[in-house]
TORPA-467862 format. One record per residue (C-alpha): residue in one letter; x, y, z. Coordinates in steps of 0.2 Angstrom, whole numbers, plus 5000, padded with zeros to 4 digits. Layout:
// residues N
(a,(X,Y,Z)) ...
//
This chain:
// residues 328
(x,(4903,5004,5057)) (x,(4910,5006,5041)) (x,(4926,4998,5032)) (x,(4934,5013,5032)) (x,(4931,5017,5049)) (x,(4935,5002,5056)) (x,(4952,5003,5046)) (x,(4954,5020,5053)) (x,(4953,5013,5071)) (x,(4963,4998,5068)) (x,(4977,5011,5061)) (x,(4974,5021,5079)) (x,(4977,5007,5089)) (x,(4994,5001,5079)) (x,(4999,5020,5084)) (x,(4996,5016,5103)) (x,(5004,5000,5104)) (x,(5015,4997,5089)) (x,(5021,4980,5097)) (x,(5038,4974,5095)) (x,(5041,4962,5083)) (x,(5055,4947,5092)) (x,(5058,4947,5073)) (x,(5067,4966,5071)) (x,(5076,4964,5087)) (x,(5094,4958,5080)) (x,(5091,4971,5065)) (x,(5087,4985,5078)) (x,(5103,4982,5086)) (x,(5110,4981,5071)) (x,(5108,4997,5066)) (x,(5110,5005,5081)) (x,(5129,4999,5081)) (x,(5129,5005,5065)) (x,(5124,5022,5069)) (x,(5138,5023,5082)) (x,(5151,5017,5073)) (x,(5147,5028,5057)) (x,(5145,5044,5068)) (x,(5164,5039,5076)) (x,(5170,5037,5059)) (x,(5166,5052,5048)) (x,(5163,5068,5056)) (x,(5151,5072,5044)) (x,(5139,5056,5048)) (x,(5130,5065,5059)) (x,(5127,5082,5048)) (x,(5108,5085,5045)) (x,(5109,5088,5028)) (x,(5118,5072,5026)) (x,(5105,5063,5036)) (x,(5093,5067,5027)) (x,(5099,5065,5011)) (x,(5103,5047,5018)) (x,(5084,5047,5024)) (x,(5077,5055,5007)) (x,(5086,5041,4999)) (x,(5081,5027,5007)) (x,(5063,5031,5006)) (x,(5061,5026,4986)) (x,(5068,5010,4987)) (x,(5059,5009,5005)) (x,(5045,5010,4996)) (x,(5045,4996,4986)) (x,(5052,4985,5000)) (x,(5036,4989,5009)) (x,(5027,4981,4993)) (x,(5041,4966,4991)) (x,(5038,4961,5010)) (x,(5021,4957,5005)) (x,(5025,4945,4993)) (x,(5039,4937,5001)) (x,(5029,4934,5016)) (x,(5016,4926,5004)) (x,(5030,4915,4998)) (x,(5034,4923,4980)) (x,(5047,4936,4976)) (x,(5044,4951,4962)) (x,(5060,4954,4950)) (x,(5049,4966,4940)) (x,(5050,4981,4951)) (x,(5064,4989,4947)) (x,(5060,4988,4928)) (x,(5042,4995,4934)) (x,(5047,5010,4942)) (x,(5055,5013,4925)) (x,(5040,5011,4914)) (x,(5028,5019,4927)) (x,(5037,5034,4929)) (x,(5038,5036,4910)) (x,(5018,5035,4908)) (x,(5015,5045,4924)) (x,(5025,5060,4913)) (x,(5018,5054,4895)) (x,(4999,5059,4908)) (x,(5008,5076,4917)) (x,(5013,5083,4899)) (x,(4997,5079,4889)) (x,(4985,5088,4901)) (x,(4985,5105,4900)) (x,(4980,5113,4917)) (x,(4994,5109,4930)) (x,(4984,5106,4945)) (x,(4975,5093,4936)) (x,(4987,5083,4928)) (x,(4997,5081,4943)) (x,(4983,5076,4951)) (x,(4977,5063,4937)) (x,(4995,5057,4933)) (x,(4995,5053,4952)) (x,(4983,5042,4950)) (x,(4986,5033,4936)) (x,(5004,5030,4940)) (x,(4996,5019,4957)) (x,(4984,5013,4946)) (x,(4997,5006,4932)) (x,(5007,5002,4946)) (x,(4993,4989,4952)) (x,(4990,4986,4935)) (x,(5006,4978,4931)) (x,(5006,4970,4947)) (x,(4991,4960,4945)) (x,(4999,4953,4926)) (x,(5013,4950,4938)) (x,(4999,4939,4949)) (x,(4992,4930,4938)) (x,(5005,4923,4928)) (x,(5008,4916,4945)) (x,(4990,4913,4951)) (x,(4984,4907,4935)) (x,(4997,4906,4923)) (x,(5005,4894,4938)) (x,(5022,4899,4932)) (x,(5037,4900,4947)) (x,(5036,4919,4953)) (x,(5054,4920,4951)) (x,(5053,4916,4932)) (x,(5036,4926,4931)) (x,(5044,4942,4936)) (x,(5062,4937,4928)) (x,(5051,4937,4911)) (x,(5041,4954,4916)) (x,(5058,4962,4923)) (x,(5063,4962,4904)) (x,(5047,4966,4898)) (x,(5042,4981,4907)) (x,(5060,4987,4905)) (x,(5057,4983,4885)) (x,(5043,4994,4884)) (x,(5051,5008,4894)) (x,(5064,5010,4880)) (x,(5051,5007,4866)) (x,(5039,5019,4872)) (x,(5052,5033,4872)) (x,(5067,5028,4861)) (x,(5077,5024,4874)) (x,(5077,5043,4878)) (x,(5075,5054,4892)) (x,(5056,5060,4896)) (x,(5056,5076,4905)) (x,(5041,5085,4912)) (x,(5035,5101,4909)) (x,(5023,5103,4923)) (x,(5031,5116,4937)) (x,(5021,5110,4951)) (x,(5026,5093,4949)) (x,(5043,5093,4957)) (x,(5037,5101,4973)) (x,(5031,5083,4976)) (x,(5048,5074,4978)) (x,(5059,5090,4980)) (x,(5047,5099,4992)) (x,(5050,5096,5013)) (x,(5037,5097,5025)) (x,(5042,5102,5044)) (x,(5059,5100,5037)) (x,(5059,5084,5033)) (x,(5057,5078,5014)) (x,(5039,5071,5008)) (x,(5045,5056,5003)) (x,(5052,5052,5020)) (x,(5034,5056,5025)) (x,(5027,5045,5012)) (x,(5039,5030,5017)) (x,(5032,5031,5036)) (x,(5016,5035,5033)) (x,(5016,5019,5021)) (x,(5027,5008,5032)) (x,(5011,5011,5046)) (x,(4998,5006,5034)) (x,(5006,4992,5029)) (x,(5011,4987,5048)) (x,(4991,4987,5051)) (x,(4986,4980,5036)) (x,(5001,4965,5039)) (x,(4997,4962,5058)) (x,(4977,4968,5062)) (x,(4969,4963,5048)) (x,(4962,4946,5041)) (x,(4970,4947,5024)) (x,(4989,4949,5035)) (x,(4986,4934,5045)) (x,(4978,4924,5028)) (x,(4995,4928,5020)) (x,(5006,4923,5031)) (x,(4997,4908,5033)) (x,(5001,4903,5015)) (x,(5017,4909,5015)) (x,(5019,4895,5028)) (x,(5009,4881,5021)) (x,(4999,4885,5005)) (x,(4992,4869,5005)) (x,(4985,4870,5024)) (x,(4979,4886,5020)) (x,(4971,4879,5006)) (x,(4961,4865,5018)) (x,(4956,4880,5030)) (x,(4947,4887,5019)) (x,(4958,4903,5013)) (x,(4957,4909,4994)) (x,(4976,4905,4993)) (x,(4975,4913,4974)) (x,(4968,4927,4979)) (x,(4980,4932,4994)) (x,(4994,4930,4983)) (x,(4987,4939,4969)) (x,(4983,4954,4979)) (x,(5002,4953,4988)) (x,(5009,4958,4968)) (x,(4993,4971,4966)) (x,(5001,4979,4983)) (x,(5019,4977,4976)) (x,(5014,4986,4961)) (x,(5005,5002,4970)) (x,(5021,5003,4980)) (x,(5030,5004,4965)) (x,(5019,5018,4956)) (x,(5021,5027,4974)) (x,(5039,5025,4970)) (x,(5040,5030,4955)) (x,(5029,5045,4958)) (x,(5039,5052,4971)) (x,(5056,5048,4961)) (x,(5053,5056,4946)) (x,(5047,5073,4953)) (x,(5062,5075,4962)) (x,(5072,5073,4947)) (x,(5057,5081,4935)) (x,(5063,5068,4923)) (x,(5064,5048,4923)) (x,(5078,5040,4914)) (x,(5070,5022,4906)) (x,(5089,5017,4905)) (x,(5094,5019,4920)) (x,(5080,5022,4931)) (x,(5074,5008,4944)) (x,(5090,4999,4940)) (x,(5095,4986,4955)) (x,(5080,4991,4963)) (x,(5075,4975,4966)) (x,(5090,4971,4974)) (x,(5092,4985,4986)) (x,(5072,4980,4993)) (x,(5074,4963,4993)) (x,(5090,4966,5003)) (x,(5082,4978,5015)) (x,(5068,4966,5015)) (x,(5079,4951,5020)) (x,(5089,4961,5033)) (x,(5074,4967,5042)) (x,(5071,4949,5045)) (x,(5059,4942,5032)) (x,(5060,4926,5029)) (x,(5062,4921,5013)) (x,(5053,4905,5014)) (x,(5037,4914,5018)) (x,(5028,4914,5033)) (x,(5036,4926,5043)) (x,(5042,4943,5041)) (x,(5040,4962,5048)) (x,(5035,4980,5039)) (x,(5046,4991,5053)) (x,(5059,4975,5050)) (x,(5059,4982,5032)) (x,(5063,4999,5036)) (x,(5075,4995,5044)) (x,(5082,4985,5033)) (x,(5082,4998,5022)) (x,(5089,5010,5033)) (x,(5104,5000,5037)) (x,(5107,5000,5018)) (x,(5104,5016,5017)) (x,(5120,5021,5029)) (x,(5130,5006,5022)) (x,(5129,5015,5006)) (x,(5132,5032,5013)) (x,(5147,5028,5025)) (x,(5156,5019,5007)) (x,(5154,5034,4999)) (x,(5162,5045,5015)) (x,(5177,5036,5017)) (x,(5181,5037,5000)) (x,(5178,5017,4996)) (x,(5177,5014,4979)) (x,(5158,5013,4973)) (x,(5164,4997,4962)) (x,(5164,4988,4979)) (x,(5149,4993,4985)) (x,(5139,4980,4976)) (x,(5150,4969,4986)) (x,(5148,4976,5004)) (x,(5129,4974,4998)) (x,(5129,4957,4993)) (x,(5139,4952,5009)) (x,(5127,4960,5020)) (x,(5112,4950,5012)) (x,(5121,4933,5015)) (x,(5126,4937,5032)) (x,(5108,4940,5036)) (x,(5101,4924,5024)) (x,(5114,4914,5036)) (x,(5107,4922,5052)) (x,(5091,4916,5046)) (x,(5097,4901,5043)) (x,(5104,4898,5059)) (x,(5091,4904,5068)) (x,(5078,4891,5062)) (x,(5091,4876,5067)) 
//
């Protein structure tokens, strides 16, 4: 049997059982008393235009959570990724408007926006692997970097595509439901197999919990973590794929900005700890998706947006202090 066919069944048998994390149980209920009370408080809550919108979203910063979960759990955190999104999706349009037929540039901008993606998330890696620098000053530095270049590459202006199949992508819906809301599942399964039914997920969690015991049973710590960013990145360049065909733009000023906060948060609240060890994928989505109706309900009953960054930052120290509390 072959790796991919072993993959393939492990992904088959996540689908028949997907097990119940003890881990997602208080963020389930959470957002299940959310849902209540935002349907009791705006009679547009429930409207499915404005669900989706809330679904469609949540899936691009849902997207890189995915990543970030990884290397939380691995005992790191990645700064960068916001900032990446923005100097992805300026490449992934530099690659769509330089080739000529439109079929194939989406297809090869596609592909080097995951591959850049994992490119700037193995520098990300082994500054931390090799380079032995903290992976919160690491990805502080390339946060500013990648952000930097961004604003080189186009003058701080505006790119815009010129490629008319490309915003079928992230504007287009399938069975009524947009593609990246597709993508964000799709990927959220994959990365729940590849967490919790393969070697490499249990490897990392091991380090995350104790790198240096890891280290005596014989796991290639260096190499776990590393590949934790290079998935961080891909994410990021799925991301940034999906964000800037829906706009048919990308903004190097503005796009990505606080990304890394919304996905560390939806991380954090999905009950990730952020010591390592321990953490969830369907934990993160719904993290994200608590967000993701926080954000919305703000914006229904008229609260000012200035004070959304506060109802943000509250909800993340609740859920740090539940952590907190809970490993007493």
């Amino acid at each position: 049997m072959t790796a991919t066919q072993t993959f393939s069944q492990r992904l088959v048998n996540a689908v028949r059982r997907l097990p119940l994390d003890m881990t997602i149980v208080a963020p389930l209920l959470a957002l299940i008393v959310l849902l209540i009370a935002s349907s009791l408080a705006s009679e547009y809550f429930l409207n499915t235009r404005n669900l989706t919108n809330i679904l469609r979203q949540v899936s691009y910063t849902g997207i890189i959570a995915i990543g970030v979960t990884f290397v939380i759990i691995g005992g790191g955190i990645d700064l960068s990724v916001g900032s990446m999104v923005a100097l992805v999706g300026v490449l992934l349009l530099f690659v769509l408007n330089a080739v000529g037929d439109p079929v194939l540039a989406v297809m090869v901008g596609m592909s080097a926006a995951l591959v850049v993606g994992a490119l700037f998330g193995l520098v990300n890696g082994l500054l931390v692997t090799r380079g032995r620098i903290a992976a919160f000053i690491a990805t502080l530095a390339t946060m500013s970097i990648y952000r930097s270049l961004a604003l080189y590459l186009t003058d701080a202006g505006e790119v815009v595509s010129n490629n008319d199949i490309f915003p079928d992508i992230g504007g287009g819906y399938w069975l009524g439901i947009p593609i990246p809301v597709w993508a964000f599942f799709a990927l959220a399964l994959v990365g729940h197999v590849l967490l919790f039914h393969t070697p490499y997920g249990r490897h990392l969690c091991a380090v995350g919990s104790n790198e240096q015991v890891a280290r005596y049973s014989g796991i290639r710590v260096r190499t776990v973590v590393l590949l934790s960013f290079i998935i961080a990145g891909v994410c990021v360049g799925l991301a940034a794929i999906m964000l800037s065909s829906r706009l048919n733009s990308i903004s190097p000023s503005d796009a990505g900005v606080l990304y890394e906060l919304d996905a560390i948060a939806a991380v954090v609240i999905g009950g990730t700890s952020l010591a390592g060890g321990r953490g969830s994928i369907w934990g993160t989505v719904i993290g994200a998706l608590i967000l993701g109706i926080i954000n919305n309900m703000l914006n229904l009953l008229g609260v000012s947006p200035y004070l959304q960054g506060l109802v943000k930052g509250a909800v993340i120290l609740i859920a740090v202090l539940m952590q907190y509390k809970r490993s007493q």
